[in-house]
C-alpha positions as CSV (number, residue, x, y, z in Angstrom):
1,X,0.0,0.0,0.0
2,X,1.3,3.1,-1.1
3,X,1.6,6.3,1.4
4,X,-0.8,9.3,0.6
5,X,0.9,12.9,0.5
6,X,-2.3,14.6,1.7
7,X,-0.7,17.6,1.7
8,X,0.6,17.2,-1.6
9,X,-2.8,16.2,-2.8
10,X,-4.6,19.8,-1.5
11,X,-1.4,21.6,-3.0
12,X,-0.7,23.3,0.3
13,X,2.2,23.1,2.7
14,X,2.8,21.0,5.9
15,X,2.6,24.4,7.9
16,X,-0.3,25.3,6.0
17,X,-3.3,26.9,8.8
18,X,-6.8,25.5,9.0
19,X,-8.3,28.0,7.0
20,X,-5.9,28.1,4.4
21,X,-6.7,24.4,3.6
22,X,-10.0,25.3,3.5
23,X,-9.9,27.2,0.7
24,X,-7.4,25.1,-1.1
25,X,-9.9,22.4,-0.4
26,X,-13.0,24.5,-1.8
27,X,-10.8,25.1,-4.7
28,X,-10.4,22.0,-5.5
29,X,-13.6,20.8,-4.6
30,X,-15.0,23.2,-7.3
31,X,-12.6,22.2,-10.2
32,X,-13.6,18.3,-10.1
33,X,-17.0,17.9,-8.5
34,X,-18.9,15.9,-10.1
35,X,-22.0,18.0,-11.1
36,X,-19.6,20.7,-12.2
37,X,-16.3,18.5,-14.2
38,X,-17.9,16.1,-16.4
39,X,-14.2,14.7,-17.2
40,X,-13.7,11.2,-16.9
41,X,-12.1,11.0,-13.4
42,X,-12.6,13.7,-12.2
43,X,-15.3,12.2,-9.1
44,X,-11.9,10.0,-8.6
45,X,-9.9,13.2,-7.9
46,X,-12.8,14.6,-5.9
47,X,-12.9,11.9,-3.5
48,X,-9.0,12.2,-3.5
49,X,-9.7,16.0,-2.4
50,X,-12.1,15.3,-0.1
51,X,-10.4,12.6,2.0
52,X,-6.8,14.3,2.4
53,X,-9.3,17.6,3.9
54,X,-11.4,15.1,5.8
55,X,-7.6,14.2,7.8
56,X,-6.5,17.3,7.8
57,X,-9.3,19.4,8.5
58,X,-9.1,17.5,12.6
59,X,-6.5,19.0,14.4
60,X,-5.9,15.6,16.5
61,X,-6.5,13.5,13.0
62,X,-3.7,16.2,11.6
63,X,-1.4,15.7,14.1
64,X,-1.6,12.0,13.9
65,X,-1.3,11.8,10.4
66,X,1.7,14.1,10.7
67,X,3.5,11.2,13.1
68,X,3.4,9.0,10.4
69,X,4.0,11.2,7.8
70,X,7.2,11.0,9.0
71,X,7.0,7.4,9.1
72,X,5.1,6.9,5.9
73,X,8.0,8.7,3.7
74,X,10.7,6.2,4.9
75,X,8.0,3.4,4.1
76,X,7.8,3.8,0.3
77,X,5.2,2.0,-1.4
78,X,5.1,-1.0,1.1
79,X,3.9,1.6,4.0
80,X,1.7,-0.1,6.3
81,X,1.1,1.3,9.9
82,X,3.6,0.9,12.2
83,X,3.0,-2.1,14.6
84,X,0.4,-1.4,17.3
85,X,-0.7,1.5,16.5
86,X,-4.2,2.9,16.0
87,X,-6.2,5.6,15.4
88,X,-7.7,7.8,18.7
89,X,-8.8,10.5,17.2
90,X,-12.1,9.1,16.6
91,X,-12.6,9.2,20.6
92,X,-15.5,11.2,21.9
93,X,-17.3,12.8,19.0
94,X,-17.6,10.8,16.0
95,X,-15.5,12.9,13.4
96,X,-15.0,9.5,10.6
97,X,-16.8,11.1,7.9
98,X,-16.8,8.8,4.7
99,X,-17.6,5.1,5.0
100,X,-14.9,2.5,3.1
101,X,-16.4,2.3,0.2
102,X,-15.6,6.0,-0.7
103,X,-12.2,6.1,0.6
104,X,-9.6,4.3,-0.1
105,X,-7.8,1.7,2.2
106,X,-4.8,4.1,3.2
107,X,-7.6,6.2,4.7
108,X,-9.0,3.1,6.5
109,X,-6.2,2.0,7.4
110,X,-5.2,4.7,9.8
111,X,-8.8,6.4,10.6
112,X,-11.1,3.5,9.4
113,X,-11.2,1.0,12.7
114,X,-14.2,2.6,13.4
115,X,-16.2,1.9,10.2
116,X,-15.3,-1.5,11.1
117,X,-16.1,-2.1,14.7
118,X,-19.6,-3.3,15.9
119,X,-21.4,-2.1,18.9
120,X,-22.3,-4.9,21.8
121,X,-25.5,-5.4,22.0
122,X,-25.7,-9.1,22.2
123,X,-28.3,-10.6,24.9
124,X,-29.2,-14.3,25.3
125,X,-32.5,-15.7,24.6
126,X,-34.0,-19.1,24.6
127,X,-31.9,-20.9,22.5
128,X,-29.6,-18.4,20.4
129,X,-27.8,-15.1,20.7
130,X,-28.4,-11.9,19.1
131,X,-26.4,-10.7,16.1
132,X,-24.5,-8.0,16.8
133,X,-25.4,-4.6,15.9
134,X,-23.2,-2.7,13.3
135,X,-22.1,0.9,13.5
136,X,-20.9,2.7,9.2
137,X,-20.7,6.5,8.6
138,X,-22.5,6.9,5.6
139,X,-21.2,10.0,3.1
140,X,-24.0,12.1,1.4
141,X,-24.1,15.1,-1.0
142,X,-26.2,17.8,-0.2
143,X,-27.6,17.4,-4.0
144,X,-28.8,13.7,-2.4
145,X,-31.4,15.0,0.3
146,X,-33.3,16.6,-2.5
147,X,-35.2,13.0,-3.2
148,X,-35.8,9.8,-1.8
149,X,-33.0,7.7,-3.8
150,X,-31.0,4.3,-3.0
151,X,-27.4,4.6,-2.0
152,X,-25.3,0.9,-1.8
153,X,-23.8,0.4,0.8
154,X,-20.4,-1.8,1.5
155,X,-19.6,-3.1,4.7
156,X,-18.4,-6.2,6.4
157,X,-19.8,-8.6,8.4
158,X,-18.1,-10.6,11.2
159,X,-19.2,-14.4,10.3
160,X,-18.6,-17.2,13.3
161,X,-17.2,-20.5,12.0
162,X,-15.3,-23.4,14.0
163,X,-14.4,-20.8,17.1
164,X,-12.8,-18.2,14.2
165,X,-14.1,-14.8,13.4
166,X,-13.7,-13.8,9.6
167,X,-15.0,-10.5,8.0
168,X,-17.2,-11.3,4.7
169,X,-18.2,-7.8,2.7
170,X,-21.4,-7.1,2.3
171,X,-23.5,-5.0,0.1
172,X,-26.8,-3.3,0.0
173,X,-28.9,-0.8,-1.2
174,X,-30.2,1.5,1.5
175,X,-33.2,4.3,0.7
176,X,-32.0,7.3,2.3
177,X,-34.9,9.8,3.4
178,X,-35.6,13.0,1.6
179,X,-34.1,15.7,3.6
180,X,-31.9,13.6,6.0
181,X,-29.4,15.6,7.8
182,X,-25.7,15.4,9.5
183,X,-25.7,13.7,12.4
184,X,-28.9,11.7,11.6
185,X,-29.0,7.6,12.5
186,X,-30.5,5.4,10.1
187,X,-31.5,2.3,11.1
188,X,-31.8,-1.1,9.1
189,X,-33.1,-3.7,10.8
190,X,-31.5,-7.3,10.7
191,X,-28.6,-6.2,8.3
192,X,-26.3,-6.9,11.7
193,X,-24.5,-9.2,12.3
194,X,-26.1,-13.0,12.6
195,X,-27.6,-14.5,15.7
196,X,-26.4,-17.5,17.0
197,X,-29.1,-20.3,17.1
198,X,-32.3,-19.3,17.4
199,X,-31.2,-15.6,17.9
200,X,-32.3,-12.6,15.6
201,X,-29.4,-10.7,13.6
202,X,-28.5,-7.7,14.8
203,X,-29.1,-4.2,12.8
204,X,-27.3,-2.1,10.6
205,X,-26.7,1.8,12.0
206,X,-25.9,4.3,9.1
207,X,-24.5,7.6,10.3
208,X,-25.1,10.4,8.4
209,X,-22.0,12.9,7.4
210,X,-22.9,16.0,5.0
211,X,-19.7,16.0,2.6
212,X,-18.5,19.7,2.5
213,X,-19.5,21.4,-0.6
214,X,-17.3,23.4,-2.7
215,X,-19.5,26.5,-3.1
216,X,-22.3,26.3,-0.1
217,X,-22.3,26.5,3.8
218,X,-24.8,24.1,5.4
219,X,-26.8,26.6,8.7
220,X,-29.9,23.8,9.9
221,X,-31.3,23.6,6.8
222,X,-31.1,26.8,5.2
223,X,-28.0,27.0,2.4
224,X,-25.1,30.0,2.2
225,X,-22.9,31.2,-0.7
226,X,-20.7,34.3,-0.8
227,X,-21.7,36.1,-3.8
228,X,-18.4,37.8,-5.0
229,X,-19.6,41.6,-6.2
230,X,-17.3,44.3,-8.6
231,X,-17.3,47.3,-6.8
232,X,-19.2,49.1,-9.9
233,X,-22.1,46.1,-9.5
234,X,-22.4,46.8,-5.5
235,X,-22.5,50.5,-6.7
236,X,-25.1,50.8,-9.5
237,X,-27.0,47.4,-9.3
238,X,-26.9,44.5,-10.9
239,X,-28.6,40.7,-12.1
240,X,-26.0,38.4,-11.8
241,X,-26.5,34.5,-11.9
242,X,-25.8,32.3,-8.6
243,X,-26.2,28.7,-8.7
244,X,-28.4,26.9,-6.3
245,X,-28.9,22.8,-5.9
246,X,-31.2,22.4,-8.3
247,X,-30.0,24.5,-11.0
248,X,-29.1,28.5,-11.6
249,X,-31.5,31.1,-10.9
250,X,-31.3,35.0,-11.3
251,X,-30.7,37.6,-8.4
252,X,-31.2,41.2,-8.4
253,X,-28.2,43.5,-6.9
254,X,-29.7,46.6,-5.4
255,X,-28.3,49.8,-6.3
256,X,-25.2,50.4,-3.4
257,X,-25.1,47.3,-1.6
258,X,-22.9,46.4,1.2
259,X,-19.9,43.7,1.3
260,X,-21.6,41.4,4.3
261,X,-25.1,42.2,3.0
262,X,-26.9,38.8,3.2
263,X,-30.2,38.4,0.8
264,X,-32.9,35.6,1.3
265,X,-33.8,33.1,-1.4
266,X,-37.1,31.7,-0.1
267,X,-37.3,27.7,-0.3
268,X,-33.8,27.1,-2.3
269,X,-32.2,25.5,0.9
270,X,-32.4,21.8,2.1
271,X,-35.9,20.2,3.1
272,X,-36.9,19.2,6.0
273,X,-40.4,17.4,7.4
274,X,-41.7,20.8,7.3
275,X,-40.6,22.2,4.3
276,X,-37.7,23.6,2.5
277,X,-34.8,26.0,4.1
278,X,-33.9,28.9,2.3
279,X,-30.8,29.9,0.4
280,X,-28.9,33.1,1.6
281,X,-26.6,35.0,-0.7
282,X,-23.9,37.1,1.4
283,X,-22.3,39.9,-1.0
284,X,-18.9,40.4,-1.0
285,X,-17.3,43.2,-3.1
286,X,-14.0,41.9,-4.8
287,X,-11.7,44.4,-6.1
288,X,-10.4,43.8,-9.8
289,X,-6.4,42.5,-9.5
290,X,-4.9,44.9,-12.0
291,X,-5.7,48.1,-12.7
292,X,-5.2,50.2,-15.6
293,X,-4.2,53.8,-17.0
294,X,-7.9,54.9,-18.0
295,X,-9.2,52.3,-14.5
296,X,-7.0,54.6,-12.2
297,X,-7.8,57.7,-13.9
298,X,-11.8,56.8,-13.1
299,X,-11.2,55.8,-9.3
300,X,-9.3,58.9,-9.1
301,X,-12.2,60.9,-10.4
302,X,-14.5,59.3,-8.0
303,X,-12.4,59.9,-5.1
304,X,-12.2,63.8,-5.5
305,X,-16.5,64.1,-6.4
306,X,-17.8,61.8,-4.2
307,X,-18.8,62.6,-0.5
308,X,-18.4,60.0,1.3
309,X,-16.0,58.8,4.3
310,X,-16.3,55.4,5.5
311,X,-14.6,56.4,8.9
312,X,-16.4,59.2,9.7
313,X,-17.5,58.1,13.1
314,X,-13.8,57.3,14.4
315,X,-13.6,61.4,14.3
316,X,-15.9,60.6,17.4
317,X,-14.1,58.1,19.1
């Protein structure tokens, strides 16, 4: 098994802060997601994106993953953790995001025990013992809590034979409820573990994780997306064209609106089992890189007729 360069994969630096590998996540997030790269690959490279930021995004998964790092680049291509050692970073909260089937078996390797493990819920009855109940984190786009659709499902099962315990992979396909959120525990029954005897299988417990989107912020159910402005469209007004989930819709720009400014779509956010969030569009005015001769001249012009001071109020400090 080959070591993953996570940091290598989001193009940023060992040193790199949080924040910074945000963005350098959204960016990349952007350029191959699926609904917006139709390139072949390209939802390969995603999920490459999206695993490196789902390590390095945890401060404690960060720093662990920076132990071996160290580790990992003496390893080579035969890099297999170093004896003993295991993940804790899921302690506590559950932070494992994507299930094994969308990452790939570096990740579960280091961070995947979890997805793996089965809760103890065995109790005795007449003549058996209950199956086990199973515990997977189950990955969902936003653009998937639109409808009620099917998702499969991989995981393994541990299978008794002879006094031995082996894993055998499983697969399913579970319907995931229309508007189903982060956090939310999905239960299907008998898809456990088997009983012993006489005993009933145990069930099958989906976690819900929200992947992080590239262009919208996830508040309850309602949607956000920075709106980037030109100082002349914040000035004057303007229609510009902002995507939403289910396609792109037009929004009017009143006439000197404010970086920060947030505007309510009605019913463009996620649904719910009361109806549909709403999208909000938070301005932000971006000044052009480079400016020109004839650009300056204007700005200049504009500084010396208009009558306004945006620190007029410090005068009363």
């Amino acid at each position: 098994m080959k070591f993953k360069d996570y940091y290598q994969i989001l193009g940023v630096n060992p040193d790199t802060e949080s924040k910074d590998i945000k963005m350098a996540y959204r960016r990349l997030a952007r350029k191959y997601h699926p609904d917006m790269n139709p390139d072949k690959g390209a939802e390969e490279k995603f999920k490459e994106v999206a695993e490196a930021y789902e390590v390095l995004k945890d401060p404690a998964r960060r720093a662990e993953y920076d132990e071996l790092r160290q580790y990992g680049g003496r390893a080579g291509a035969g890099f297999e953790p170093p004896p003993g050692w295991q993940s804790t970073s899921g302690a506590g909260a559950r932070t494992d995001s994507f299930s094994e089937q969308e990452f790939s078996d570096f990740f579960n390797s280091l961070f995947g025990q979890r997805g793996h493990e089965f809760r103890s819920s065995q109790t005795e009855g007449d003549f058996g013992f209950r199956g086990r109940d199973l515990e997977l984190e189950m990955p969902i786009f936003l653009e998937d809590t639109l409808t009620d659709e099917s998702k499969q499902v991989t995981y393994h099962i541990p299978v008794y034979e002879n006094g031995q315990v082996r894993q055998v992979k499983k697969s399913l396909n579970v319907k995931i409820p229309k508007g189903v959120m982060d956090g939310e525990r999905i239960r299907v029954k008998g898809q456990g573990a088997a009983g012993q005897g006489s005993g009933a299988n145990g069930d099958l417990y989906l976690h819900i994780r929200l992947v992080p989107h590239p262009l919208f912020d996830v508040q309850g159910h309602n949607l956000l997306i920075t709106v980037p402005l030109t100082p002349w469209e914040a000035a004057l007004g303007a229609k510009v064209t902002i995507p939403t989930l289910k396609g792109k819709i037009n929004l009017t720009i009143a006439p000197n609106a404010q970086s920060g400014q947030k505007l309510r779509i009605k019913g463009k956010g996620l649904p719910s089992k009361t109806g549909t969030g709403d999208l909000y569009a938070i301005l932000k005015v971006v000044m052009p890189p480079t400016v020109n001769d004839d650009a300056k001249k204007l700005w200049t012009k504009l500084s010396e007729t208009a009558d306004f001071d945006p620190r007029a109020e410090w005068s009363n400090a």
